[in-house]
N, C-alpha and C positions, 0 to 999 in steps of 0.2 A: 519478604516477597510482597511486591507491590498487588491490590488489588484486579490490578487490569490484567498482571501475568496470574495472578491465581485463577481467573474466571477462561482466560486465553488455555488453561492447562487442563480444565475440566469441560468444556468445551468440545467435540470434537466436527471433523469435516464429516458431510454429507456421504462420501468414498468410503469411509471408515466403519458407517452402520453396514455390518454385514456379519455374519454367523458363520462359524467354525464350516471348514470342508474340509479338515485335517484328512477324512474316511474318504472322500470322493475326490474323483478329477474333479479339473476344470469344468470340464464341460458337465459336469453332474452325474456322469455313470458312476454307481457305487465298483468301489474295488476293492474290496477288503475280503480276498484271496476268492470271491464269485463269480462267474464269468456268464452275463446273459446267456441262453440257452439259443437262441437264434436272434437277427439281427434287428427283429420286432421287439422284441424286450427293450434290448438296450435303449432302440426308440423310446417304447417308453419308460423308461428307468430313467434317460438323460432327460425326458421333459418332465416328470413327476420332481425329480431331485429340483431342478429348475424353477418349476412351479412353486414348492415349496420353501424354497430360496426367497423368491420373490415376494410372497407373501408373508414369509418372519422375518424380512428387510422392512417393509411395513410396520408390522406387529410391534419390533424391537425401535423403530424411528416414533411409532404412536406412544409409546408405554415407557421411553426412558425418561429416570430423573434428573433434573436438567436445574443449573441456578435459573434463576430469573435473566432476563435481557433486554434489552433497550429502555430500562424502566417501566415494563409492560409487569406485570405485581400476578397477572393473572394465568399465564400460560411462560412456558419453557421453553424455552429453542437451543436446535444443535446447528450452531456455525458452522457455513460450508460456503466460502469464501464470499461471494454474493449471496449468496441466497442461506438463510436458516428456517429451521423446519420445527414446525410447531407440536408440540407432543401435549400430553396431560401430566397435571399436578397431580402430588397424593393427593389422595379424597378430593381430587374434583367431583365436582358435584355434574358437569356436566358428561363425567365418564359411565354408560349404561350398566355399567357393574354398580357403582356408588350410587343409583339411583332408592328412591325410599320404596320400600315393601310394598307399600301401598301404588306406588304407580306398576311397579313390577308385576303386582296382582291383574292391572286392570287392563295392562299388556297382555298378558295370558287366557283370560278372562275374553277379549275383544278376538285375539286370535282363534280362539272356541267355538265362538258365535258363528266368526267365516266359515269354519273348519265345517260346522253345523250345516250348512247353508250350501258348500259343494258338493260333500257327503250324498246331502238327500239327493239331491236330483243325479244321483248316479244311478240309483233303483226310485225313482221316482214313477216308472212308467210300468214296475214289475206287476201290479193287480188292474193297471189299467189297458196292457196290449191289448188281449181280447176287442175290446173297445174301439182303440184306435187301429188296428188292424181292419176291424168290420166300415169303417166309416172310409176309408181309404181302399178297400177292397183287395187284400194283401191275404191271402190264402196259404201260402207257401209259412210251413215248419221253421225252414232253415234263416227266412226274414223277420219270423217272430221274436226273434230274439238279436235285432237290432238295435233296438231302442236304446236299447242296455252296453250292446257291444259297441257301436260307435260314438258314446261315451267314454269309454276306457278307451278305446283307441286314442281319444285325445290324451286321456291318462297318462299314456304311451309317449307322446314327444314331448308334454307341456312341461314336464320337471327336465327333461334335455335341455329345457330352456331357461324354465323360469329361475332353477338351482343356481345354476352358475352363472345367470346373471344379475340377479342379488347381489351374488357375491364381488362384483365389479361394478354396479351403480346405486346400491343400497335396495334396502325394503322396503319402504316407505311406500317411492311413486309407484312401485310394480305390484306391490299390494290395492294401491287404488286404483291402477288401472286396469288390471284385471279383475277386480272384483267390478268394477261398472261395467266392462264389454260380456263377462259372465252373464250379469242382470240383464244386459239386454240381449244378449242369446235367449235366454232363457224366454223373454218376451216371445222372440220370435219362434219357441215350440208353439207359445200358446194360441199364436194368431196364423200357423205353418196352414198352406190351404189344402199341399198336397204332402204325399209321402217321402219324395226325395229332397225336398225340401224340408222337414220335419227331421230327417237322417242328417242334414248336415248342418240342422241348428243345433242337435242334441252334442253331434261332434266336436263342435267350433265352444258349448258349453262345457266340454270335459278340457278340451285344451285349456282353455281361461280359468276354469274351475280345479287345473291341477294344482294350482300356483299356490296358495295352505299348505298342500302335501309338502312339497320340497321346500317351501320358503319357512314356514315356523320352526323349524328343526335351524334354522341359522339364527332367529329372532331369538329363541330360549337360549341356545348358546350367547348373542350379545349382552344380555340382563344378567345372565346368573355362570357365573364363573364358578362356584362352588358345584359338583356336580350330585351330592343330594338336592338342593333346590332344586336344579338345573332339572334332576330324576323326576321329581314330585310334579311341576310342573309339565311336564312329559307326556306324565303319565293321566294327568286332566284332559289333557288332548288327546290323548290316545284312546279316552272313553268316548269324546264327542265325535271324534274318526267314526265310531259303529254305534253312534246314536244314531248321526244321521239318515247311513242307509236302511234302519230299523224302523224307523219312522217315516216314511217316505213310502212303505207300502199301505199301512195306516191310510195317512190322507189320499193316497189313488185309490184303494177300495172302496171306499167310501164318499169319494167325490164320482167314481164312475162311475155307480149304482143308481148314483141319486142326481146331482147337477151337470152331470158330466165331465169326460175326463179333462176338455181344457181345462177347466178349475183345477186341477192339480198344481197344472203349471203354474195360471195366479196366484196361487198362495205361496208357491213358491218366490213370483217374483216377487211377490208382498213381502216375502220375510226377508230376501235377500235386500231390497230398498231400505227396510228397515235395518238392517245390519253394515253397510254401505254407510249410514250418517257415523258410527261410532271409529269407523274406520277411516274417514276421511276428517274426523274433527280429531278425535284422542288417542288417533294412534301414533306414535312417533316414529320418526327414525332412530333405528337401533344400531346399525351397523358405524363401530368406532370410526374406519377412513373417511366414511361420506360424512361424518360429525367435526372431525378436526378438519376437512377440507371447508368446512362452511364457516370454521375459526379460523382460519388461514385469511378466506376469501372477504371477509369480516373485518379484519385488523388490513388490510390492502385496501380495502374501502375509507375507513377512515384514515389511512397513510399512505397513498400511492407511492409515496418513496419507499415504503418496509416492502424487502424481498423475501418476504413470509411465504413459506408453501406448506403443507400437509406430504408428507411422503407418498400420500398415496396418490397426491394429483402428478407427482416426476416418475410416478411408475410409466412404463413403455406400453403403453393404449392403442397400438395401429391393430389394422384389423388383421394380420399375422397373429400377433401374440391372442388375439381374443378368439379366434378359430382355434388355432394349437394348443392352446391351453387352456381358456374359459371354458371355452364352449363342447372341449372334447374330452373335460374332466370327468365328467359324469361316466361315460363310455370307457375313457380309458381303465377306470376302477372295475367297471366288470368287467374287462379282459385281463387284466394284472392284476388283481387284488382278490388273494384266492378268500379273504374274510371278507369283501364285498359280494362275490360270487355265491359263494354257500349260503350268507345271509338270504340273496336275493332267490336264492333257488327254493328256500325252505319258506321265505315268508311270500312268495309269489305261488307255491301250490297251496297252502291258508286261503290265503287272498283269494284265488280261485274259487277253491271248494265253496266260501262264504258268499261269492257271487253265482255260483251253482244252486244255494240253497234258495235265490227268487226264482231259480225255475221249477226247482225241486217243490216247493213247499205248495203251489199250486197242484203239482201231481197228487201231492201226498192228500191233502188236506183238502182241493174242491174238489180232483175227481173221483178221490178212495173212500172221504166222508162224509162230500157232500156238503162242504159249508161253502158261506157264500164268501166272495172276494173280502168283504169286509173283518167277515172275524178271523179269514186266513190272516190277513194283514197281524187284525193283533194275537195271534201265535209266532209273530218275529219277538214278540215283548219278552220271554225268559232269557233269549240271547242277550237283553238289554240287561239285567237284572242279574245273568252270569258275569256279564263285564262292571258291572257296579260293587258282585264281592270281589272281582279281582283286585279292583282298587283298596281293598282293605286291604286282603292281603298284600299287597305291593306295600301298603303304609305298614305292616306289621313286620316285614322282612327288612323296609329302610332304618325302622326302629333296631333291630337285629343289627344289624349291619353295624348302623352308629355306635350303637355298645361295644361290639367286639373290635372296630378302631380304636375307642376310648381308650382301652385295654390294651390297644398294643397288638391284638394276634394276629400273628402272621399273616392268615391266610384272607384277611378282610382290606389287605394293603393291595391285593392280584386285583388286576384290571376284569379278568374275566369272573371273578367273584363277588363285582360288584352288583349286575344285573341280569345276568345268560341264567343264574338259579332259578329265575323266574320263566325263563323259556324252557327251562327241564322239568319244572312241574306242569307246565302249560301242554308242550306235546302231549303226553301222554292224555292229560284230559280230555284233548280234543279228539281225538282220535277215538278214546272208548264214546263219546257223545257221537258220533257215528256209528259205531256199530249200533248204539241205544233205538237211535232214529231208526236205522235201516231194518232190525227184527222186530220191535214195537208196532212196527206201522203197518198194521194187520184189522179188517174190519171188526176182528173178533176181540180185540183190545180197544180200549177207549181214548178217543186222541186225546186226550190230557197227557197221558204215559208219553206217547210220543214227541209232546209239546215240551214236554220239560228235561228231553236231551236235551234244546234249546241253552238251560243253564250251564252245562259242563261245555256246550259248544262257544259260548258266550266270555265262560268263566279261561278256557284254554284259549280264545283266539287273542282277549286281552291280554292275558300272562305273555302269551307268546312275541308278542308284536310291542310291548312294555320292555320286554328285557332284549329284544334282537335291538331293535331302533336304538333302543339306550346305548346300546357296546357302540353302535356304528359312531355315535355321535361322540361319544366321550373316546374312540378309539383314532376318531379322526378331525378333530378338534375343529380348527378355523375353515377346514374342509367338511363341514359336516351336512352342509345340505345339500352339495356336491353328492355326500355319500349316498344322503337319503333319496335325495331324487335319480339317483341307480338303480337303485330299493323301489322305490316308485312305476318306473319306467317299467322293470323287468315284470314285475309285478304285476300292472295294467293288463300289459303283453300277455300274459298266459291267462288272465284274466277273462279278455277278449277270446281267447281260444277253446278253452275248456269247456266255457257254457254252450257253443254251437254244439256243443255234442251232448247238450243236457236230457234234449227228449229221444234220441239214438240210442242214449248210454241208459238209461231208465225202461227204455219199451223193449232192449235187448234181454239185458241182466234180469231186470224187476226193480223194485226199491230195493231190496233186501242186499243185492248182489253190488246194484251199483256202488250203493254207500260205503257197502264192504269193501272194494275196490280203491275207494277214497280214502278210508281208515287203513287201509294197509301202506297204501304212499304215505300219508301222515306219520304211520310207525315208524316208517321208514326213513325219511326225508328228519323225523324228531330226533335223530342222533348227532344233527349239527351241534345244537348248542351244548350235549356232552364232550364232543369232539373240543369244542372250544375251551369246555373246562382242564381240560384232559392236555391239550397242545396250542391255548390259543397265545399266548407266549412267544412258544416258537416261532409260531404263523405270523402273528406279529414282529418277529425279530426279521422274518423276510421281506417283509413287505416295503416297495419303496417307497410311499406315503408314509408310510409309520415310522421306518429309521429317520426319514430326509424332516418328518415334523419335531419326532421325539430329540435328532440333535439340535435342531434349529431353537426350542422351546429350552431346552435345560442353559442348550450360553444363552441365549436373550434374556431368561430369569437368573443367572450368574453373573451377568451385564448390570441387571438392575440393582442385584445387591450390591457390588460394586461401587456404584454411581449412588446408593443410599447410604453407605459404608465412608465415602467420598466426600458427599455433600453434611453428614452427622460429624465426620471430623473437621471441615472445615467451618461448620458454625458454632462446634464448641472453642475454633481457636481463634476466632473473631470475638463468641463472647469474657475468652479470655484477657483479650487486646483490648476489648473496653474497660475493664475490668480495672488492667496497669492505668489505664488513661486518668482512671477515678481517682485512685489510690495518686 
């Protein structure tokens, strides 16, 4: 066999990259003896199956191994009659997985800082309302607790957004552009002359400032394919997630007291400017298509005749496919995705309760103790401090964990026994750190007792939001900040809601009553992630994101061995033909 037909045999057409649908129609509805329940499903069943289609058409045109071609030494292509499509070498170096530790680190590390930096100014204004309330002449209970809520509301659409369109034009520019119109939102609280103006720079700051929440959860997945790293890394972020709003009552208490509460905001834009240069010099783009589309567009540059594309520049981009699918991914997962759903329900009342505790902890602590805004601030620090042993323990379980893979046991191989253990010890924590707070907080006990439910509350919101995040992301791979920014969205949403009823829910019940109230929905709501130990399998076997990823993932990695199996026999039978040459 002549060279030219060997390379012509391994080789294949652009039509041909496509993954098994043995289980589904044409059109993508699963049939494998199930029959949508109404004719909303099937909607979306046929576009998820589709979606995910599309996206391991990609995945599988990025990632196969491919000989060399046109005498190009550095990148692989699959023939497809005019046009071939450029993929990665083993160990390229330019592939975000084969990247060195060290830059990996200072990826995570950089998204930290952001994370840091929208976090705060989410409770940024919690020790300073009083203040700006008085200067603005705003009286009304139910507007005091704006500041805060039209924040989250941006909360609320910005991962709708910023999620799933990462996922279609990379991270990179959307990380820098949102993080400067952030910064200068944020300018304009500090220089706001009036109140309704004030409301709808802090809004337009949550929108721009949600884009961290949903976009690093697809950043960590491009770097680290190993999902211990992948966890560890996670789980760094998921402490600076509840640094921020812990800190952020800190500098308002004590800028209100003393220089006033603008200065809250400049230090904020201070940090955020300062966080902006590492973001715009050493962050890269992580996302593989927008990486091979720039190797595509690169090799055309220096060869206008090479009909080189990246698979992911022939995907179909009209604004159809990016409404029904990009952009209504995130939505469609909480209404079809019963493990999007529950996730979002149990970490969206969390999420709640902990932006409940900036209205709470001024009840508790200036009007029942008497201290001033500034040291209420730092009584947010034990919560800081319960999320810092959480991280041990999470490193003490991944340690656990790795051992009994090592070994072989079974039950360390289950998807839901990777990470959800850590949301079953985390409920329950959290929940007795409420009732702690709520009967503690009595003037005839000393607020120290009460300050240091703070760590159980701290130590269970980490555990909890470590091991929910982790399932969603390892549960739904190259869709994962789709997922998270569901998770986000829902989350904000109740966010927003539950605090309007903070000083209603406290002056009715009492402390004691309300918290209780809290801690029982937590009991309650804490049986997801048992549920998941218990049946998340099943749930998974249902789910149309999970079947249409999990078949699309096993042939595209049965494809590559293949094509390594392929490419290993034919360069042992070349260096056998040199070999007779010699001889």
């Amino acid at each position: 066999m002549s060279d030219s037909e060997s390379t012509e045999d391994r080789l294949q057409p652009l039509e041909k990259i496509s993954t098994r649908t043995s289980q589904h129609t044409s059109n993508g509805v699963h049939v494998r003896g199930e029959r949508p329940s109404n004719h909303l499903s099937a909607i979306f069943r046929t576009i998820s199956n589709q979606d995910a289609e599309s996206r391991y058409r990609t995945e599988e045109a990025d990632n196969r191994i491919q000989p060399c071609n046109n005498g190009l030494h550095d990148h692989s292509f699959h023939d497809a009659a005019t046009k071939s499509i450029v993929s990665w070498e083993p160990n390229d170096e330019e592939n975000p997985f084969n990247w060195s530790h060290r830059r990996k680190a200072a990826i995570t590390i950089i998204t930290m800082l952001t994370v840091i930096n929208t976090s705060m100014g989410s409770s940024l204004p919690s020790m300073a309302v009083p203040f700006i309330t008085r200067e603005y002449g705003v009286t009304s209970d139910l507007q005091m607790v704006l500041p805060i809520s039209v924040y989250l509301i941006g909360y609320v659409f910005g991962p709708l957004l910023w999620g799933p369109l990462s996922e279609h034009i990379g991270r990179r520019d959307l990380s820098i552009a949102s993080h400067f119109l952030f910064s200068l939102w944020t300018l304009g609280c500090a220089l706001s002359p009036n109140w309704p103006a004030f409301l709808v720079f802090r809004f337009l700051c949550g929108t721009f400032g949600s884009a961290p929440i949903a976009v690093v959860a697809g950043q960590l997945a491009d770097i680290y394919d190993d999902p211990v790293s992948r966890g560890r890394a996670f789980a760094y972020f998921m402490a600076m997630t509840l640094c921020g709003p812990l800190l952020a009552p800190i500098i308002s208490g004590y800028c209100s007291t003393t220089i006033g509460w603008r200065w809250s905001f400049w230090i904020a834009l201070i940090y955020a400017g300062a966080t902006l240069i590492p973001v715009v010099f050493y962050l890269p783009e992580t996302y593989a298509p927008v990486l091979l589309t720039r190797r595509a567009q690169k090799l055309r540059k220096a060869d206008p005749t090479l009909q080189v594309y990246a698979a992911f520049e022939l995907e179909d981009k009209d604004i159809k496919q990016v409404v029904t699918k990009v952009l209504t991914r995130p939505l469609r997962m909480i209404v079809s995705e019963l493990i999007v759903t529950a996730t979002c329900l149990y970490l969206a009342l969390v999420y709640a309760i902990f932006y409940i505790s900036f209205g709470a902890f001024p009840l508790i602590f200036q009007k029942l103790y008497g201290l001033s805004p500034g040291v209420s601030g730092l009584l947010f620090l034990p919560i800081l401090a319960g999320a810092l042993i959480a991280l041990g323990i999470f490193f003490a379980w991944d340690k656990y964990l790795r051992t009994a893979q090592e070994r072989n046991r079974p039950w360390s191989r289950k998807e839901e026994y990777r990470r959800v253990p850590l949301a079953v010890l985390g409920g329950p924590i959290f929940a007795i750190s409420l009732f702690w707070l709520g009967f503690s907080a009595k003037t005839s006990v000393h607020y120290a007792v009460p300050s240091l439910a703070g760590i159980g509350f701290g130590l269970g919101f980490e555990l909890i939001f470590v091991g929910m995040l982790n399932y969603l992301t390892d549960a739904y791979d190259i869709f994962a900040a789709s997922a998270n920014a569901a998770s986000s969205s829902v989350r904000s949403l109740v966010a927003v809601v539950l605090p309007l009823a903070t000083t209603p829910m406290f002056r009715t019940l009492g402390i004691s009553g309300a918290l209780s109230l809290l801690g029982g929905l937590s009991l309650l709501l804490g049986a997801t992630p048992f549920i998941f130990m218990w049946k998340g399998e099943r749930l998974r076997a249902g789910s149309a994101f999970c079947i249409a990823l999990k078949e699309r993932k096993l042939e595209m990695e049965r494809k590559a061995r293949q094509d390594m199996e392929k490419r290993d026999g034919d360069m042992t039978g070349s260096g056998i033909l040199e070999e007779r040459e010699v001889a």
